[in-house]
C-alpha atoms as one frame of an Amber mdcrd trajectory, in Angstrom:
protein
  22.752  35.951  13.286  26.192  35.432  11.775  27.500  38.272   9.475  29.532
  35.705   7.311  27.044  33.587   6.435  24.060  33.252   3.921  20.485  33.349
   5.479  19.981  30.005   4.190  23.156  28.303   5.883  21.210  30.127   8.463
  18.528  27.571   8.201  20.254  24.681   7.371  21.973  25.009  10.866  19.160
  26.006  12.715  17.351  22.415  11.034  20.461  20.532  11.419  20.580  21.360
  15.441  16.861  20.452  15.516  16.883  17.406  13.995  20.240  16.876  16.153
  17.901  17.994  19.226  15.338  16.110  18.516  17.463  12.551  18.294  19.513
  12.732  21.060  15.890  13.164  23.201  14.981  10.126  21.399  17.882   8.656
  22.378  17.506   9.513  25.719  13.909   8.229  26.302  14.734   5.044  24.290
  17.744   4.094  26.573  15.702   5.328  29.799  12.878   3.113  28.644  15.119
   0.454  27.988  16.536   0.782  31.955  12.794  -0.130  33.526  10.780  -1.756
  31.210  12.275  -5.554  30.925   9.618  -7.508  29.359   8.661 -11.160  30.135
  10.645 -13.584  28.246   7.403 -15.332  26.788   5.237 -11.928  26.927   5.877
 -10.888  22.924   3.120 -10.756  21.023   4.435  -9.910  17.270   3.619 -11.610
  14.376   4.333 -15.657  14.328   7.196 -16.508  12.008   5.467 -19.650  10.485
   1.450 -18.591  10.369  -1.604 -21.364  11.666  -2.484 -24.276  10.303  -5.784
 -24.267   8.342  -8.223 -26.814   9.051  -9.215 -29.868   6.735 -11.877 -27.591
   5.220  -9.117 -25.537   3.175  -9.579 -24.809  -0.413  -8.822 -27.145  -2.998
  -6.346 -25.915  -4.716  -3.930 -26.490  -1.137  -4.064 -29.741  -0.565  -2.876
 -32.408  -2.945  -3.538 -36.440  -2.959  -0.744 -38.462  -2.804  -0.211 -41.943
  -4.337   0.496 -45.111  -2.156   3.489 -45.386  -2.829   4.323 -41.061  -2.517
   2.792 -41.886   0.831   5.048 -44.501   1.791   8.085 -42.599   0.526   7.080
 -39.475   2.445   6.475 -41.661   5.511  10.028 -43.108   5.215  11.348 -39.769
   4.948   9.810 -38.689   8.132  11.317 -41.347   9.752  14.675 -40.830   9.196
  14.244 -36.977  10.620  16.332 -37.352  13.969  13.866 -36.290  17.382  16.865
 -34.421  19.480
């Protein structure tokens, strides 16, 4: 194609202006998706940041009995967490 060049610069700019070619159509069809498609505010469905609850029926080896009195402090701690 080019006399002063290698055969393998050759290549390297006939993958660079693919790759090149193949991004900016990504581009495109990202941004022309991004023009249409608004999704509902509550509609996403990815993963949960903090996962379920288990039930009472968990293993063991997750739960742990407290004392009366760890109780009691724990329950005084959760009342001075402020509710606004």
């Amino acid at each position: 194609m080019f006399p002063s060049i290698s055969l393998a610069q050759e290549i390297g700019i006939a993958v660079l202006l693919v790759a090149a070619a193949v991004w900016l159509i990504g581009l495109g069809h990202m941004l022309w998706d991004s023009r249409f498609h608004h999704p509902e505010p509550g509609a996403f469905e990815g993963l949960s940041v903090v996962p379920a609850q288990r039930g009472t029926s968990a293993h063991p080896m997750e739960s742990v009995e407290l004392t009366e009195a760890e109780q009691q402090a724990f329950a005084g701690l959760v009342r001075t967490i402020p509710l606004h």
